[in-house]
C-alpha distance (Angstrom), angle and dihedral (degrees) to the residues before:
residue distance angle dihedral
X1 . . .
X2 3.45 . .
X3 3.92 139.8 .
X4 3.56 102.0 -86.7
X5 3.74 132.7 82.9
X6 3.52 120.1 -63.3
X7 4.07 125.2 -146.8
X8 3.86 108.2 -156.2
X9 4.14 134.7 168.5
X10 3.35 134.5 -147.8
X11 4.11 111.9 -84.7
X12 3.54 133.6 -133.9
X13 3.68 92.3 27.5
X14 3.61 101.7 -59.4
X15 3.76 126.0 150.0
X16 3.93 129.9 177.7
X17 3.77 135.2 -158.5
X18 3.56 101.8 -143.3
X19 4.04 137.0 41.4
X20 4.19 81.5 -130.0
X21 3.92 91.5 59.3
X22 3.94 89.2 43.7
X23 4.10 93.9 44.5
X24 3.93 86.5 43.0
X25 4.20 93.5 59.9
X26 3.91 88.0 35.3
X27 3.71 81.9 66.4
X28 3.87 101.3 36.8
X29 3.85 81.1 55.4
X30 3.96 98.3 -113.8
X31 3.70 100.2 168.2
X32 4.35 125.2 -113.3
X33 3.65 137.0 -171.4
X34 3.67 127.4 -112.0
X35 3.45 105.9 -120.1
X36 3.98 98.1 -135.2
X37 3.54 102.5 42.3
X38 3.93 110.2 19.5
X39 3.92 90.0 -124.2
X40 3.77 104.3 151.2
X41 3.75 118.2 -127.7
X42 3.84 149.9 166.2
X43 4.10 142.0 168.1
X44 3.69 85.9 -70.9
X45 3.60 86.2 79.0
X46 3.82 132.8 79.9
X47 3.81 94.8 -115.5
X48 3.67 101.2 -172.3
X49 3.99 85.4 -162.5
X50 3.74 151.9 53.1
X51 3.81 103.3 -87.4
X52 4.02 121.5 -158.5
X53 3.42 123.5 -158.9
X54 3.72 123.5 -159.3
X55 3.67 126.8 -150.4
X56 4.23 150.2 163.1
X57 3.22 88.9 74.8
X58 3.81 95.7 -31.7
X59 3.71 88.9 -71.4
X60 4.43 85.6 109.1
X61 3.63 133.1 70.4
X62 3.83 123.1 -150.4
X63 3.75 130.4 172.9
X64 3.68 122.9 -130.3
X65 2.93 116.9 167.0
């Protein structure tokens, strides 16, 4: 992944109500999608970026990272 920003979603279905719920499994290490390319990733990862996450629905935007 590159340096730029990175828009992700929630994987395997998930979807949260809240940017605290989201930024809480960012850093337990819950996995997401990139939203481009359908790589998985999570804070594990060297994510030379800012990463957003969107959320409710996909109709939010949160930054993790």
């Amino acid at each position: 992944m590159s340096g730029r920003d990175i828009h992700a979603v929630p994987a395997y279905g998930r979807d949260y109500k809240s940017a605290a719920a989201v930024k809480a499994d960012w850093q337990a290490g819950k996995d997401f999608r990139c939203a481009v390319s359908g790589q998985y990733l999570s804070v594990r990862d060297a994510v030379p970026a800012q990463v957003w996450i969107r959320y409710a629905k996909l109709s939010k935007l949160v930054r993790v990272h």
